[in-house]
Backbone atoms as SQL, in Angstrom:
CREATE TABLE atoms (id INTEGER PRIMARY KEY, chain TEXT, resi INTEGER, resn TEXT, atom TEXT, x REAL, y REAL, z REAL);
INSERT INTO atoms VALUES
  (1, 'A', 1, 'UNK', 'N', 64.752, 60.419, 277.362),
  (2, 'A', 1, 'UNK', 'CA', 63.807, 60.479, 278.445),
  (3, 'A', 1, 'UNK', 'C', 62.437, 60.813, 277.889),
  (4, 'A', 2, 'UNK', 'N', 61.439, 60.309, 278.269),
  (5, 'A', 2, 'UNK', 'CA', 59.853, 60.192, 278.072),
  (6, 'A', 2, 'UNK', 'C', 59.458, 62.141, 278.408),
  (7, 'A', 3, 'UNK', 'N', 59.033, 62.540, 277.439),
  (8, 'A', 3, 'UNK', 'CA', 58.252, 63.950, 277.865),
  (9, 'A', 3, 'UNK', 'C', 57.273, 64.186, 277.829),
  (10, 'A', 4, 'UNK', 'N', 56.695, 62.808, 278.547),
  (11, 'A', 4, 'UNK', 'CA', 54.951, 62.865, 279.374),
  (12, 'A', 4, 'UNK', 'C', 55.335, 64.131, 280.940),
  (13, 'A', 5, 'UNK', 'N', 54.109, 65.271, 280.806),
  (14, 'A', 5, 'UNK', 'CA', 54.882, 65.923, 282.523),
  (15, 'A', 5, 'UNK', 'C', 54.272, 64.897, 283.491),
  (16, 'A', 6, 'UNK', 'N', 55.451, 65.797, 284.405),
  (17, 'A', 6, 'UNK', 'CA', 55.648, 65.405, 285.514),
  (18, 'A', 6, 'UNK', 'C', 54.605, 66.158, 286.360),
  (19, 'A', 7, 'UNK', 'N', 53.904, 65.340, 287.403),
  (20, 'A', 7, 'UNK', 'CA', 52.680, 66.218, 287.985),
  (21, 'A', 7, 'UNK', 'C', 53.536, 66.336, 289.574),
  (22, 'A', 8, 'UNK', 'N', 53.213, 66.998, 290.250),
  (23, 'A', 8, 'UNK', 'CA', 53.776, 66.943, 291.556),
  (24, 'A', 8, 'UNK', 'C', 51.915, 67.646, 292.295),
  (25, 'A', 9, 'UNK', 'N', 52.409, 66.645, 293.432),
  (26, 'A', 9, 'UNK', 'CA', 51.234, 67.186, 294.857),
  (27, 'A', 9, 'UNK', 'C', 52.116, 66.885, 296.333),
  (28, 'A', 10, 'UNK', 'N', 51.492, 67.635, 297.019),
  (29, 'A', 10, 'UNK', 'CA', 52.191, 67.600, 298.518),
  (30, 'A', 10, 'UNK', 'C', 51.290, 67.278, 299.720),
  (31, 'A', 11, 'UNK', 'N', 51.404, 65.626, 299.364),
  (32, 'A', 11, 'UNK', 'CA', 50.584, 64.740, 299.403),
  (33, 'A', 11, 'UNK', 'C', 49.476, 65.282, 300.958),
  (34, 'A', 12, 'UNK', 'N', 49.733, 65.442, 302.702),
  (35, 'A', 12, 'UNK', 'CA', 48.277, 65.476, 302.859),
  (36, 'A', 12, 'UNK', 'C', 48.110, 67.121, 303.674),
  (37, 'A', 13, 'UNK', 'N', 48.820, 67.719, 302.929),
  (38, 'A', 13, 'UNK', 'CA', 48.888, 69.353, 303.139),
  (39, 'A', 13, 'UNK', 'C', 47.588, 69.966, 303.122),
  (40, 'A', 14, 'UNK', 'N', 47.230, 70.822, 303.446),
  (41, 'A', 14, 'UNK', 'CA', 46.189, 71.260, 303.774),
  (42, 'A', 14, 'UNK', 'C', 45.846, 72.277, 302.269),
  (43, 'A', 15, 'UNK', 'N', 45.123, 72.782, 301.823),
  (44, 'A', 15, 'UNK', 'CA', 44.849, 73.288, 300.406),
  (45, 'A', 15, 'UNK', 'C', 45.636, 74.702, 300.482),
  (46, 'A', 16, 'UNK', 'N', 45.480, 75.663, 301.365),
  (47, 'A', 16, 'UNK', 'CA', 46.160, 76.600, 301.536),
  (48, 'A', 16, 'UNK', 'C', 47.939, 76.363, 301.863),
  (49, 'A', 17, 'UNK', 'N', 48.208, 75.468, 302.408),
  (50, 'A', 17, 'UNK', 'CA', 49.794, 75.034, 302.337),
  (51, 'A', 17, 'UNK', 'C', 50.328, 74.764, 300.690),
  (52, 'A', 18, 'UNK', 'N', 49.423, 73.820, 300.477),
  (53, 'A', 18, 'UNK', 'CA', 49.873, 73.073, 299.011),
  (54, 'A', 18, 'UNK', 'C', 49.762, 74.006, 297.802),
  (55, 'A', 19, 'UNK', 'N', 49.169, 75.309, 298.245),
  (56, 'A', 19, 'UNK', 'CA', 49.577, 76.388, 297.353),
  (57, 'A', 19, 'UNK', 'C', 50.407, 77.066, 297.842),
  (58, 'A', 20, 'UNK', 'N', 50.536, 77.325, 299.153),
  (59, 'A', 20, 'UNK', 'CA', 52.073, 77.768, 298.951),
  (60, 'A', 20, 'UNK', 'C', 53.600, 77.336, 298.947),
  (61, 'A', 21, 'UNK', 'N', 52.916, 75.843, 298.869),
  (62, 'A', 21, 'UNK', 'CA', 54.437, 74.928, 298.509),
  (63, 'A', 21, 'UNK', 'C', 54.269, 74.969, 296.714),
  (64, 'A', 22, 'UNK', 'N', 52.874, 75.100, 296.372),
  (65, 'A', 22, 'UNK', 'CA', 53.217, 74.997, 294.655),
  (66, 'A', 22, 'UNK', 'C', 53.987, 76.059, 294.380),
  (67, 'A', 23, 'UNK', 'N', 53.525, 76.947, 294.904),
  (68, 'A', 23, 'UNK', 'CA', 54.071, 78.371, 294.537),
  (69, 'A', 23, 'UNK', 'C', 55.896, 78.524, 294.484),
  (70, 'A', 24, 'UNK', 'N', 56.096, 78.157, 295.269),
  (71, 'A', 24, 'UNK', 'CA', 57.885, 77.833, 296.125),
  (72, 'A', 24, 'UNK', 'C', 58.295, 77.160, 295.310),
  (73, 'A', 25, 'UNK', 'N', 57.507, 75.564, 295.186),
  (74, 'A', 25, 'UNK', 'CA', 58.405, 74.883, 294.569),
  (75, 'A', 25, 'UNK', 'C', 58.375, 75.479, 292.896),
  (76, 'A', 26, 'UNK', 'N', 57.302, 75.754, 292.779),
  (77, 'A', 26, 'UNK', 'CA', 57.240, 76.304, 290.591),
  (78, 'A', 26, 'UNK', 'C', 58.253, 77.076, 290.558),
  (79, 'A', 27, 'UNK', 'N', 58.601, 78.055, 292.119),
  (80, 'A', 27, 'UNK', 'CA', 59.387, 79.188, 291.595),
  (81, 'A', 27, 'UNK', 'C', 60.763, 78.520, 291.378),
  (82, 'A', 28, 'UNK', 'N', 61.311, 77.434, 292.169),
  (83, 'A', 28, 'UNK', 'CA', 62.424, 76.738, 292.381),
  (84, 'A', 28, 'UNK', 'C', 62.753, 76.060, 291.453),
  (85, 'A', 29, 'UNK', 'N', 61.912, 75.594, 290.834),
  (86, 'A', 29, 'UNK', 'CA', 62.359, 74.478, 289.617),
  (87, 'A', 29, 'UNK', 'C', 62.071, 75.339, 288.237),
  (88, 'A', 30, 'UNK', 'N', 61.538, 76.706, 288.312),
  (89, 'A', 30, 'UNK', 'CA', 61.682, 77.383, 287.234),
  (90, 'A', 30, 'UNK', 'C', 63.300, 77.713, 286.974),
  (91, 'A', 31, 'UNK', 'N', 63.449, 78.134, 288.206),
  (92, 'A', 31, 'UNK', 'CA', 65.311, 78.610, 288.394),
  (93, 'A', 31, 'UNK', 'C', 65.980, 78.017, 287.971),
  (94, 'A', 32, 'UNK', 'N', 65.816, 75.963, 288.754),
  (95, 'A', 32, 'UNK', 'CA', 67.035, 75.393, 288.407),
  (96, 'A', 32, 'UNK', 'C', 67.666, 75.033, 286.837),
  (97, 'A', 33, 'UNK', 'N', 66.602, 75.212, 285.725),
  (98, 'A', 33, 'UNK', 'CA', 67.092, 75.459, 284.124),
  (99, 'A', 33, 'UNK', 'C', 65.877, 75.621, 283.550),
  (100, 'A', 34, 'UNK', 'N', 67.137, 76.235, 282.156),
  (101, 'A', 34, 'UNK', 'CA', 65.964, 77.501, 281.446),
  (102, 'A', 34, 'UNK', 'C', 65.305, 76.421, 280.412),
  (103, 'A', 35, 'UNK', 'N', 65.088, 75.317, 280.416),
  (104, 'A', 35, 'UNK', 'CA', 64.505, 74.022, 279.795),
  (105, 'A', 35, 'UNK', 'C', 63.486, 73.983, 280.354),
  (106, 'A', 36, 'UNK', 'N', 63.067, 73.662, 281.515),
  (107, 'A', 36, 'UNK', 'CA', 62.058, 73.193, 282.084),
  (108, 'A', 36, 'UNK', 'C', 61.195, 74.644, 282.710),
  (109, 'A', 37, 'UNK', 'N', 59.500, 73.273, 282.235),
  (110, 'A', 37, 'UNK', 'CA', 58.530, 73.894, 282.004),
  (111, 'A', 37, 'UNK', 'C', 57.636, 73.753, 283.492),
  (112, 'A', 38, 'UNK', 'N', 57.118, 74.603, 284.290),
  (113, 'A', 38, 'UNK', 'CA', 55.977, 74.438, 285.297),
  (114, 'A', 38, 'UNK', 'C', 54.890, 75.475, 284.779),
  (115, 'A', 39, 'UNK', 'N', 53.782, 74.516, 285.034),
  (116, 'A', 39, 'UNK', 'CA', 52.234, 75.360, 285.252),
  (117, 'A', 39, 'UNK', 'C', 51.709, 74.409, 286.729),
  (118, 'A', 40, 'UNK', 'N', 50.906, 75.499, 287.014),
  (119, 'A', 40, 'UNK', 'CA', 50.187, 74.762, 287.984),
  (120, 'A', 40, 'UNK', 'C', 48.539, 74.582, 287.928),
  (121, 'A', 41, 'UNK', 'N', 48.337, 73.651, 288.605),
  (122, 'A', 41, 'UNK', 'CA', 46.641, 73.402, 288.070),
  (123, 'A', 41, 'UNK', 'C', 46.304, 73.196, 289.357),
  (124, 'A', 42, 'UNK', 'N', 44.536, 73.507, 289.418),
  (125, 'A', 42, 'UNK', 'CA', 44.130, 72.973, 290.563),
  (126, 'A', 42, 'UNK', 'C', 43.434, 71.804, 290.800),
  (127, 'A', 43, 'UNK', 'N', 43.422, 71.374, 292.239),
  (128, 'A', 43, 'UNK', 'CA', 43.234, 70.068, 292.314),
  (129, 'A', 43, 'UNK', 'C', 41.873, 69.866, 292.336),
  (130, 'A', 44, 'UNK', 'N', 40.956, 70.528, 292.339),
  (131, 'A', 44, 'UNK', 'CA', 39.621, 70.766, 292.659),
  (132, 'A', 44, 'UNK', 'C', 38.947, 71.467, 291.580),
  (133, 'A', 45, 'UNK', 'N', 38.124, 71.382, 290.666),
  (134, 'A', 45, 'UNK', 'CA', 37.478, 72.805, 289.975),
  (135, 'A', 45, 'UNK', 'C', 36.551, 73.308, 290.753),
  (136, 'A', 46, 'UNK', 'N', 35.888, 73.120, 292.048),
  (137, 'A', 46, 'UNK', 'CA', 35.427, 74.021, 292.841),
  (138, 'A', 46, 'UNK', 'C', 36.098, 74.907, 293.995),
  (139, 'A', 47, 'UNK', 'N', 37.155, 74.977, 293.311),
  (140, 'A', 47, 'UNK', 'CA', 37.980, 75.571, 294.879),
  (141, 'A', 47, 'UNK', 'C', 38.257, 76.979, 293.618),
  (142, 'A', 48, 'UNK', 'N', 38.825, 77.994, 294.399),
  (143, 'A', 48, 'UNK', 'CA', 39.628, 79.039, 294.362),
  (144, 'A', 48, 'UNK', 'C', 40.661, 79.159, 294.637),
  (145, 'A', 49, 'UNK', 'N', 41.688, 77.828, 294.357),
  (146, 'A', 49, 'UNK', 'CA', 43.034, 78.250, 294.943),
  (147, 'A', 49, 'UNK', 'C', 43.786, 78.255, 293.381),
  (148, 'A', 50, 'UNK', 'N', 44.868, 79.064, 293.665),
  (149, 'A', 50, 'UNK', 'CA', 45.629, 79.318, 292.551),
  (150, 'A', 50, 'UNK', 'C', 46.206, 77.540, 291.910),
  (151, 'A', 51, 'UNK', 'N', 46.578, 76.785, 292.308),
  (152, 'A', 51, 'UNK', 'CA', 46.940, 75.846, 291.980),
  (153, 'A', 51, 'UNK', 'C', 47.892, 74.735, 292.762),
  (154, 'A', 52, 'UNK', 'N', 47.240, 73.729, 293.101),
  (155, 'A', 52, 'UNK', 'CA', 47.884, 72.656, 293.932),
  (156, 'A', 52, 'UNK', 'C', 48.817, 71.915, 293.579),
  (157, 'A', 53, 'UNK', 'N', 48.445, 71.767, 291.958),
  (158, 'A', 53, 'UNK', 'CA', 49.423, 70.308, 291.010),
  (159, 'A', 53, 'UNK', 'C', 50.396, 71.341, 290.488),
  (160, 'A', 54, 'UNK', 'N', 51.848, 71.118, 290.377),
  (161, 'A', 54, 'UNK', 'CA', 52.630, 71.221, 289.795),
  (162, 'A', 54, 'UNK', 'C', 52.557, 70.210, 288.810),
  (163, 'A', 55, 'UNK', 'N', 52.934, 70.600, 287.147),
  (164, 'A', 55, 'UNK', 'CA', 52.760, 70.010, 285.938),
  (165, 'A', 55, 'UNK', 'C', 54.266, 70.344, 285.270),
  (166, 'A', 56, 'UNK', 'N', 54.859, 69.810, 285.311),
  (167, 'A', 56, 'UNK', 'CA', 56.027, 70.233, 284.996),
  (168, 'A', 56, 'UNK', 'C', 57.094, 69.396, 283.559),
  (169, 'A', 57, 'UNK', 'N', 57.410, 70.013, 282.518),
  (170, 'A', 57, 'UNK', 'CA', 58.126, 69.312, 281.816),
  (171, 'A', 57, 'UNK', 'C', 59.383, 69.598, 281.390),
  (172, 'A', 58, 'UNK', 'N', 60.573, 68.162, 281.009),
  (173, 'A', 58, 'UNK', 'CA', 62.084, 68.484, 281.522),
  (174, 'A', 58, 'UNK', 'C', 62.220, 68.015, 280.530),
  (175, 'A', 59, 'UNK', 'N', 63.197, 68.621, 279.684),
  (176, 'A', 59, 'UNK', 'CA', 64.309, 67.716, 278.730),
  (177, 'A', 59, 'UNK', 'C', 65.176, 66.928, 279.757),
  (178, 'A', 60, 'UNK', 'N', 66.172, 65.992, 279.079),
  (179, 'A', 60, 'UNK', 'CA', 66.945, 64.591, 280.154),
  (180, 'A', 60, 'UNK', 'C', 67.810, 66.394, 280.552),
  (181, 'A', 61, 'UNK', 'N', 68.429, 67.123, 279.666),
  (182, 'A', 61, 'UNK', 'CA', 69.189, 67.846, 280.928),
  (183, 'A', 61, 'UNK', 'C', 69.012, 68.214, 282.170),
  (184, 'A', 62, 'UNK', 'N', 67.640, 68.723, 282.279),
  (185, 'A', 62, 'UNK', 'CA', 67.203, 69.407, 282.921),
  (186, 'A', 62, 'UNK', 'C', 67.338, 68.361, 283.926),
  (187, 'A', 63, 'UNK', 'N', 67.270, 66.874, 284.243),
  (188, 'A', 63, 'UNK', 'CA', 67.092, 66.285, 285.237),
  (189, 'A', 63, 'UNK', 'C', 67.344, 66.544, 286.569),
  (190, 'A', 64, 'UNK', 'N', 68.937, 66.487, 286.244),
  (191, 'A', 64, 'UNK', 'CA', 69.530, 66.733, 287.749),
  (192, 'A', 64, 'UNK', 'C', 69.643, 67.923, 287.750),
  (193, 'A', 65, 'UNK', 'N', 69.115, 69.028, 286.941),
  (194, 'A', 65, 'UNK', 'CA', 68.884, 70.617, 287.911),
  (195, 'A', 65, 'UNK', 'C', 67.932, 70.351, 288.787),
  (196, 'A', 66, 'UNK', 'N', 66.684, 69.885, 288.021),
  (197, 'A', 66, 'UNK', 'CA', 65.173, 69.367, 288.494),
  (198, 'A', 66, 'UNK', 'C', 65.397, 68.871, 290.296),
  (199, 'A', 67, 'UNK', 'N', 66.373, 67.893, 289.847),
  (200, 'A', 67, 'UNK', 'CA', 67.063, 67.295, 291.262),
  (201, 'A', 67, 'UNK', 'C', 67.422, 67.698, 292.236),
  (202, 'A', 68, 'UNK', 'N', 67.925, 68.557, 292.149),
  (203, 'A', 68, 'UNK', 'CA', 68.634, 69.451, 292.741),
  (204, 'A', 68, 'UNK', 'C', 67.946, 70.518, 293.394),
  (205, 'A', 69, 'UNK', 'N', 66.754, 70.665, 292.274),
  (206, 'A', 69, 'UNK', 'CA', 66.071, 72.026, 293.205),
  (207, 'A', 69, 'UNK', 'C', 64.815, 71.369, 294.270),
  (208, 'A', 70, 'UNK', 'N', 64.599, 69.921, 293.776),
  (209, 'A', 70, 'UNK', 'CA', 64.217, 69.304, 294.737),
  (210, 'A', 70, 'UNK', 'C', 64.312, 68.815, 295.808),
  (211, 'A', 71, 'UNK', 'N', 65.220, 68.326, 295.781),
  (212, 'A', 71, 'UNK', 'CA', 65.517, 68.405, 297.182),
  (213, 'A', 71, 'UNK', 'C', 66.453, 69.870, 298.196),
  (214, 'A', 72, 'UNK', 'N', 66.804, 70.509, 297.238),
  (215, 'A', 72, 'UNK', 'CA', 67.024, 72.103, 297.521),
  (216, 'A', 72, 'UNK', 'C', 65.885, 72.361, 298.774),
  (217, 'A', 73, 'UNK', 'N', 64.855, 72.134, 298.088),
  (218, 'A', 73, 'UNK', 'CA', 63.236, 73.016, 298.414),
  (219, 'A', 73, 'UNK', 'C', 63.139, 72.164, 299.763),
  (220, 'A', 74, 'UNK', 'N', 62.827, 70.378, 299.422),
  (221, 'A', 74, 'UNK', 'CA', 62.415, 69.899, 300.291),
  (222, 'A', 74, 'UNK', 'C', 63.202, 69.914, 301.886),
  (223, 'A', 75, 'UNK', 'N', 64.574, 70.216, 301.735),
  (224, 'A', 75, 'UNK', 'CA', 65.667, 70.943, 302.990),
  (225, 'A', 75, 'UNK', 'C', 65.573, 72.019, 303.019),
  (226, 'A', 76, 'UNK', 'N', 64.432, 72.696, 302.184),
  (227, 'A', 76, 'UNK', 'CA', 64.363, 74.175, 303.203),
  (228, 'A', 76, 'UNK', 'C', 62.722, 74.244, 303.992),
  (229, 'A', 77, 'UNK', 'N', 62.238, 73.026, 303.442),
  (230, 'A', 77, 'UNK', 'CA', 60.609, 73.224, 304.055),
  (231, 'A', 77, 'UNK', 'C', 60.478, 71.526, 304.927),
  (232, 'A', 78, 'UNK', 'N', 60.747, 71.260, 305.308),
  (233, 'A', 78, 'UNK', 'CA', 61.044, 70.244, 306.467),
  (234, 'A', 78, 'UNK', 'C', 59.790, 69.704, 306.948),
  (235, 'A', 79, 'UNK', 'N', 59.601, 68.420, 306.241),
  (236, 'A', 79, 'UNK', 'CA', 58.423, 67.726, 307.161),
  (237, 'A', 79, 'UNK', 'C', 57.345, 67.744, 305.874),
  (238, 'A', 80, 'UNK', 'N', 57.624, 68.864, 304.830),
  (239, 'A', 80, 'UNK', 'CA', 56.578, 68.449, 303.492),
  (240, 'A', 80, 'UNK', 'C', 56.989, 67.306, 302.595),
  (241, 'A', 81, 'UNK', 'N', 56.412, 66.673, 302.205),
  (242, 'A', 81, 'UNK', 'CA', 56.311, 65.519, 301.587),
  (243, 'A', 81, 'UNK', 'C', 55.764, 65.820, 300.193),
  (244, 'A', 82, 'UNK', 'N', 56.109, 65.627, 299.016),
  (245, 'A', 82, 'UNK', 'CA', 55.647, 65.754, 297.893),
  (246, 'A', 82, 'UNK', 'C', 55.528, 63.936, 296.988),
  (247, 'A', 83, 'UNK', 'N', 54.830, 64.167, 296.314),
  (248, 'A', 83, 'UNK', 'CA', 54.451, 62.770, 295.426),
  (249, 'A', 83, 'UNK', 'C', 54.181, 63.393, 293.958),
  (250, 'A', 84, 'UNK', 'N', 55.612, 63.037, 293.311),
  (251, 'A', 84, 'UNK', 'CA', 56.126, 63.219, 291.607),
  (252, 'A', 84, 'UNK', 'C', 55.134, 61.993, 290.818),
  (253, 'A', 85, 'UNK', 'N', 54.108, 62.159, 289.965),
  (254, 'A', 85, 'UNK', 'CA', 53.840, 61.210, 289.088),
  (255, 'A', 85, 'UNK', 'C', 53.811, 61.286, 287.365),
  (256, 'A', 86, 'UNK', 'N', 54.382, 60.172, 286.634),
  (257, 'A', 86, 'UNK', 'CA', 54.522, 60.439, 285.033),
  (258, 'A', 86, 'UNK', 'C', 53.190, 59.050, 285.100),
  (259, 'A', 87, 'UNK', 'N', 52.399, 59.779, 284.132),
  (260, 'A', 87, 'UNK', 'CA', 50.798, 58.919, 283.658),
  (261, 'A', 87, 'UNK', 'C', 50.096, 57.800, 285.117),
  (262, 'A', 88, 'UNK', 'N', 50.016, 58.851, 285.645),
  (263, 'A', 88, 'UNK', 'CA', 49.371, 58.569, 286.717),
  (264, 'A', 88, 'UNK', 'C', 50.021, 57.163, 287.876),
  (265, 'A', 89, 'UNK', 'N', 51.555, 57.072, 287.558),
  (266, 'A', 89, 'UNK', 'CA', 52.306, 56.294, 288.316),
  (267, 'A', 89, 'UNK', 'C', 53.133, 57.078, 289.189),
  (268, 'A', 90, 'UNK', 'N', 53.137, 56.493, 290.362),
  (269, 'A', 90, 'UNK', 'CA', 54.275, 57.404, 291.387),
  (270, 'A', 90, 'UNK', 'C', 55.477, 56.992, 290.944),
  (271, 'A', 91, 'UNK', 'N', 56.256, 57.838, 290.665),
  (272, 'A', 91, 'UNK', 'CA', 57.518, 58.077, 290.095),
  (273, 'A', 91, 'UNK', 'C', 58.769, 58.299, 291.091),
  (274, 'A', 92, 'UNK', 'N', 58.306, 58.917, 292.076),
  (275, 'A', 92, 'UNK', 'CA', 58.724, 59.292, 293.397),
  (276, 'A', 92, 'UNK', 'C', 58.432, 59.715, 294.300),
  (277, 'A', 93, 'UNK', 'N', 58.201, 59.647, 295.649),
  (278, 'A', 93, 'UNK', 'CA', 57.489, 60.222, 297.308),
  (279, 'A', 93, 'UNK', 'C', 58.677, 60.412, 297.747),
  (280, 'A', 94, 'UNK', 'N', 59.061, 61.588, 298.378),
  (281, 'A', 94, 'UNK', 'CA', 59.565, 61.995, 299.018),
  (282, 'A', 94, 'UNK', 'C', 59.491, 62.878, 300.263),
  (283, 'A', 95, 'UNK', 'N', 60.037, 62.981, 301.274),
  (284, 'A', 95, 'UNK', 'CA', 60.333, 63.873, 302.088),
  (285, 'A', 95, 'UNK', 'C', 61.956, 63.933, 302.655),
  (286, 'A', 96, 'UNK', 'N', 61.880, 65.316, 303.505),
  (287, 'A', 96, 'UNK', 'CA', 63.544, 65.239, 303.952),
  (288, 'A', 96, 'UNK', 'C', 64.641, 64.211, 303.077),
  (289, 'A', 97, 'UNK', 'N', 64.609, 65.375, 302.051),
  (290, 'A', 97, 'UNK', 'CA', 65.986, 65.021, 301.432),
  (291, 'A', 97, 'UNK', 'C', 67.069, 66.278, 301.318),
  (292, 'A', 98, 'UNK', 'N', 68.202, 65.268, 300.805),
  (293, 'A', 98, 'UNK', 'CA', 69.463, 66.258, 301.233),
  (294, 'A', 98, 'UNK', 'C', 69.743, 65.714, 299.504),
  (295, 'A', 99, 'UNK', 'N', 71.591, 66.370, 299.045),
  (296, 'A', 99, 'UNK', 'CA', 72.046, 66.722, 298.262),
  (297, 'A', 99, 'UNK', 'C', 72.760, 64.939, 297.983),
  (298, 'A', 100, 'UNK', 'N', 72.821, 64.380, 299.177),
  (299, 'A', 100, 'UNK', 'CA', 73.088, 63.016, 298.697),
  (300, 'A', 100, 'UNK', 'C', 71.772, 61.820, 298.377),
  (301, 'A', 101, 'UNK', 'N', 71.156, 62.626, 297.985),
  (302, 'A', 101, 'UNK', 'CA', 69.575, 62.127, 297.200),
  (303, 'A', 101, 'UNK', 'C', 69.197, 62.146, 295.553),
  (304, 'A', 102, 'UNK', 'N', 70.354, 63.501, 295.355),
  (305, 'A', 102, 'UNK', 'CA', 70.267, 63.749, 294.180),
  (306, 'A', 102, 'UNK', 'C', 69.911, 62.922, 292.681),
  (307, 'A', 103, 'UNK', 'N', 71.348, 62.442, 293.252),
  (308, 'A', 103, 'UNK', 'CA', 71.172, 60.968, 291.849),
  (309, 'A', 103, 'UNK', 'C', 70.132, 59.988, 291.857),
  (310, 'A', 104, 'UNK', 'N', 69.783, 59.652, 292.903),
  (311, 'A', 104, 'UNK', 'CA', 68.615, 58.872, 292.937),
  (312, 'A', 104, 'UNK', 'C', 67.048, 59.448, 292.735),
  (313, 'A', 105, 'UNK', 'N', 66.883, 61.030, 292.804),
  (314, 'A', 105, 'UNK', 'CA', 66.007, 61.438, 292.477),
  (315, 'A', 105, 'UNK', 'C', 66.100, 61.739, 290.662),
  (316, 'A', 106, 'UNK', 'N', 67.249, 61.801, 290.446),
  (317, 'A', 106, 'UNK', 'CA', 67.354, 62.432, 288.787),
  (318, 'A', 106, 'UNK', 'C', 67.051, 61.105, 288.164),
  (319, 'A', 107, 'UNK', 'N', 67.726, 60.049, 288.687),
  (320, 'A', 107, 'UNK', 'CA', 67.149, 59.147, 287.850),
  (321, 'A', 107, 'UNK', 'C', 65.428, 58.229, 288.332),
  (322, 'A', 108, 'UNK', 'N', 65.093, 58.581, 289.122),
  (323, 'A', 108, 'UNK', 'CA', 63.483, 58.800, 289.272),
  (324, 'A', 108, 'UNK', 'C', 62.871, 59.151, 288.281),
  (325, 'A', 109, 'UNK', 'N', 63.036, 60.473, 287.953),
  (326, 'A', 109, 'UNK', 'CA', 62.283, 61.696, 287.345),
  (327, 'A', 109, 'UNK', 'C', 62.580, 61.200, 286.268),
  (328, 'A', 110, 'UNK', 'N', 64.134, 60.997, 285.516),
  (329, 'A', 110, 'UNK', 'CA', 64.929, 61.016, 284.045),
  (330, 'A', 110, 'UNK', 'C', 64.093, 59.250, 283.497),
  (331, 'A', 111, 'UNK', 'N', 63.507, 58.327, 284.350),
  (332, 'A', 111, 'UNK', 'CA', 63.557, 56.933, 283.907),
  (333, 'A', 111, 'UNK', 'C', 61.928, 56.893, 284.292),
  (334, 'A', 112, 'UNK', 'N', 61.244, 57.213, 285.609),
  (335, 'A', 112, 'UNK', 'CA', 60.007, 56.960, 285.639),
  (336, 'A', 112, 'UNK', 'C', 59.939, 55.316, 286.760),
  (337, 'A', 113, 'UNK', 'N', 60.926, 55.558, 287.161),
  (338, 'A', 113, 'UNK', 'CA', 60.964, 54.086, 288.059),
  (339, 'A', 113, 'UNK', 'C', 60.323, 54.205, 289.540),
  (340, 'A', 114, 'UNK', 'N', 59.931, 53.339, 290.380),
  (341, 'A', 114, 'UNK', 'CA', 59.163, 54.183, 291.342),
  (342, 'A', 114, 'UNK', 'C', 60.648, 54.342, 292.725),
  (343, 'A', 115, 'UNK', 'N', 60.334, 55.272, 293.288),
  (344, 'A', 115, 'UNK', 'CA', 61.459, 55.379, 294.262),
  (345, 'A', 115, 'UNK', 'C', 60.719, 56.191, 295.549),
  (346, 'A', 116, 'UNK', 'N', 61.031, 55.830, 296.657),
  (347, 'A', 116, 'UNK', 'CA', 60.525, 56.215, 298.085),
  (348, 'A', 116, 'UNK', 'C', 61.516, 56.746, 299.011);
């Protein structure tokens, strides 16, 4: 698997939401393995928010933890929508997903293919 990161945004959230979905989700996908890497950056250099972009990088294991805590997150915050990109390609958009999403998100993330 390619270990260009993975950027994540939550696509038309308001700046104060999208930090506290960065926040949630960094903490979530820090959990799901001790491989994978999150920082967060902001989307603006004139703002003051802690950080909008999730930047995140996975060895292939890490995939389907990655997976997993993704759509984990996105069934516990309902109605947020996030947009995964590797070199500035959407990789994956999502919202409301469940646990039978999984595989199709791991291999999103693990291949770089676009998926909706």
């Amino acid at each position: 698997m390619p270990t260009e990161p993975l950027t994540i945004t939550f696509g038309d959230a308001t700046v104060a939401d999208a930090n506290r979905f960065a926040g949630s989700l960094a903490d979530t996908l820090r959990d799901a393995h001790p491989s994978v890497i999150v920082d967060r950056h902001r989307g603006r250099a004139d703002t003051q928010d802690a950080g909008t972009i999730l930047s995140i990088v996975l060895a292939a294991p890490a995939a389907i933890a990655v997976a997993k805590g993704i759509a984990g997150w996105l069934a516990r915050n309902a109605g947020v929508q996030i947009e995964v990109r590797r070199k500035g390609k959407v990789v994956l958009r999502a919202t409301h997903l469940d646990s039978k999403d999984i595989p199709r998100i791991a291999e999103a993330l693990a291949k770089g293919d676009g998926f909706s």
